[in-house]
C-alpha positions in Angstrom: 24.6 -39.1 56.4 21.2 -37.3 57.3 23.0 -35.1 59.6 24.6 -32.6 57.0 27.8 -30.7 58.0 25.9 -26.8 58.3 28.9 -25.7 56.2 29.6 -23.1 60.0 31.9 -25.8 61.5 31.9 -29.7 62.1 29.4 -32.3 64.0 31.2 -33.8 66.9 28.3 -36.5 68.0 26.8 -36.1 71.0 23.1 -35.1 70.7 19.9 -34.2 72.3 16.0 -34.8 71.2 12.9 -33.3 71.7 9.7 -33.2 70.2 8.0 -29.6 69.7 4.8 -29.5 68.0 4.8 -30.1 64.8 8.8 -31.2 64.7 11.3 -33.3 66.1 14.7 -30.8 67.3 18.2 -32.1 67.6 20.8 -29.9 69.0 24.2 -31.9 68.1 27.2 -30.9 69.8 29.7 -29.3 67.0 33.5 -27.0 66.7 34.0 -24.0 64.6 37.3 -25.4 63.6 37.9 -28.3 61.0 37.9 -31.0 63.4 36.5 -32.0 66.8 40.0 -31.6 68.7 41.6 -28.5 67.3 44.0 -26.8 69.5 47.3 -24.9 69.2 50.3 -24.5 71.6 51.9 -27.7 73.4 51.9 -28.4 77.2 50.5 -25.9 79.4 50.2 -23.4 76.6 47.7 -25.9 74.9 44.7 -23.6 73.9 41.8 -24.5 71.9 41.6 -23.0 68.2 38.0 -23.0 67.9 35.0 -22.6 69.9 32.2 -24.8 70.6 29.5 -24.9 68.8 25.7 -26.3 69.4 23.9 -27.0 66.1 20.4 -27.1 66.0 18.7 -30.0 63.2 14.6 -30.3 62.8 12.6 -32.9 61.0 9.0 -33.9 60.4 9.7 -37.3 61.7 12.1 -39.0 63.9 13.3 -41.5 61.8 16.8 -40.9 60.3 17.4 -44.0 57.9 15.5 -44.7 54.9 12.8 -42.7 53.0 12.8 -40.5 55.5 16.7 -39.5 55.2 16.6 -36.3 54.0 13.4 -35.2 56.1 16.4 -34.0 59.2 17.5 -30.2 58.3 20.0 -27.9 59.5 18.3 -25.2 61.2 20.7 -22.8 62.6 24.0 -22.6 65.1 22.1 -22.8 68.3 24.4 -21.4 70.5 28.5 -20.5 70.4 30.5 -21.3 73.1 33.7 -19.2 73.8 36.8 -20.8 72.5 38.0 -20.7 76.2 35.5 -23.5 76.6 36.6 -25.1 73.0 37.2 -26.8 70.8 33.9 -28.6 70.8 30.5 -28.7 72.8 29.9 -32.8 74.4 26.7 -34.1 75.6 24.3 -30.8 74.9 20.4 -30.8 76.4 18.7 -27.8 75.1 15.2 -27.9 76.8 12.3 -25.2 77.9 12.4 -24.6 81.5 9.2 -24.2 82.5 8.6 -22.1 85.8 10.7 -19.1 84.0 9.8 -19.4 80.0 13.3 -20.0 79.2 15.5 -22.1 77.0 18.2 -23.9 78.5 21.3 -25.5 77.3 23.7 -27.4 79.3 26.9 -28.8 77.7 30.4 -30.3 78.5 33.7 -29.0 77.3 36.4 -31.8 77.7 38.8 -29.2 77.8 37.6 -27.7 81.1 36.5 -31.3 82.3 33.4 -29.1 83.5 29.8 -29.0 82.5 28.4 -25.2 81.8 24.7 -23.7 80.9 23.1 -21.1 78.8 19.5 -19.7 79.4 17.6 -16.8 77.5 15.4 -17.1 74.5 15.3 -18.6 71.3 15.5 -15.6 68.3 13.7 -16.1 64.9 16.9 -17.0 63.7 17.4 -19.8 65.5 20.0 -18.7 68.0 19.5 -18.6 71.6 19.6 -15.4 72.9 21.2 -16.1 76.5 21.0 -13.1 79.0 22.8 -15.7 81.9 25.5 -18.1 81.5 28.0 -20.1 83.3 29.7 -22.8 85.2 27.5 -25.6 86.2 29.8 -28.2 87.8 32.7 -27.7 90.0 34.0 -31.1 90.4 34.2 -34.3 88.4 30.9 -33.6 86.6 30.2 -34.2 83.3 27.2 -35.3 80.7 24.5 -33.3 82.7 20.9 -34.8 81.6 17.9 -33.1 83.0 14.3 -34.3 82.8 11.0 -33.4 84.0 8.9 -34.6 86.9 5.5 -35.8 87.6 5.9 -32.3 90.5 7.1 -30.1 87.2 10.5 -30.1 88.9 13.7 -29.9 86.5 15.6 -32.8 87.9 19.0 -33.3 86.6 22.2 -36.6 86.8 25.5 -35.9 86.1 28.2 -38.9 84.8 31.2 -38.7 87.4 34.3 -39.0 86.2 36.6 -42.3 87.3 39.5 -39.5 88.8 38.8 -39.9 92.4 37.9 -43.6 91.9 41.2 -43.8 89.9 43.9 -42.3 92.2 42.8 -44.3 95.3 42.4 -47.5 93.1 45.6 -46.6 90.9 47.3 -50.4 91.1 44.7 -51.7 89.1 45.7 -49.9 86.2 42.6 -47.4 86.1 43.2 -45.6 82.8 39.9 -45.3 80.7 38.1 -41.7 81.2 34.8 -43.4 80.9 34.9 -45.1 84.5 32.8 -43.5 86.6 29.4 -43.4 88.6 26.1 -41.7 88.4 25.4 -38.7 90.5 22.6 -38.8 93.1 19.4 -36.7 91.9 19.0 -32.8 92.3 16.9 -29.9 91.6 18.1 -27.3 89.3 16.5 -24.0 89.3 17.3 -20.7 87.4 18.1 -17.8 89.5 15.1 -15.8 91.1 12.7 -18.7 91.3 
């Protein structure tokens, strides 16, 4: 696999790509435990183990297969999550937000069912920095992907989940949690803009 294990946890999937002169950046979704789903307790006392990590990989060139395999490095634990918000980080978008000079990263936690942001700086280690934090979705939101406009507006969608769609459509047999809808649209915008 191109995508080595860092050796600070494991890769749980879910990635995000950007280019940034004069290299490609992946931030991977990742758990500081020993597997993607570690938790301890039963029931309501269910509580994660670990905490979730976001993993930050660079390469020369965006290929991953091939010659240029080995071009993808690990670069650095981007970000940790607390392991209220554990045990892994889903669907991560780390991207430069452009009216402040911030870094933003937005990620899922399945745990929470809940989508949740980071912003600060980057350090020369690697490791964002964040001086805010916090809870980005209050209802069936998850999987936030921004983008940027032709107006330089950060315009961010949001996967739905199927629950409300499931318990007014229960008879027929809505189980899988990857039912849903697209969210209309929005603006996002960090505090004192």
């Amino acid at each position: 696999c191109a995508f080595r294990s860092p050796g600070v946890g494991v890769k749980c999937g879910d990635v995000s790509l950007s280019w940034e002169e004069p290299k490609w950046r992946l931030v991977m979704g990742g758990s500081s435990g020993t597997t993607c789903d570690e938790t301890v307790g039963e029931g309501e006392n269910m509580t994660s183990a670990s905490a979730p990590l976001a993993l930050m990989y660079e390469s020369p060139s965006l290929l991953h297969n091939g010659s240029h395999s080995t071009d993808w490095k690990f670069a650095s634990v981007l970000h940790r999550g607390p392991e209220a918000l554990g045990p892994r980080m889903d669907a991560p978008s780390y991207f430069l937000h452009g009216a402040s000079g911030k870094r933003v990263l937005l990620w899922s936690s399945p745990s929470r069912a809940a989508t949740f942001w980071a912003a600060g700086h980057e350090a020369h280690s690697g490791m964002l920095e964040a001086s805010d934090a916090g809870r980005l979705e209050y209802g069936p939101g998850f999987a936030s992907k921004p983008y940027v406009d032709p107006l330089n507006r950060h315009i961010l969608y949001t996967a739905l989940s199927n629950a409300p769609v499931c318990a007014a459509q229960d008879e027929i047999g809505c189980t899988t949690a990857y039912a849903g809808v697209q969210s209309i649209p929005r603006e996002i915008r960090l505090a004192g803009e």
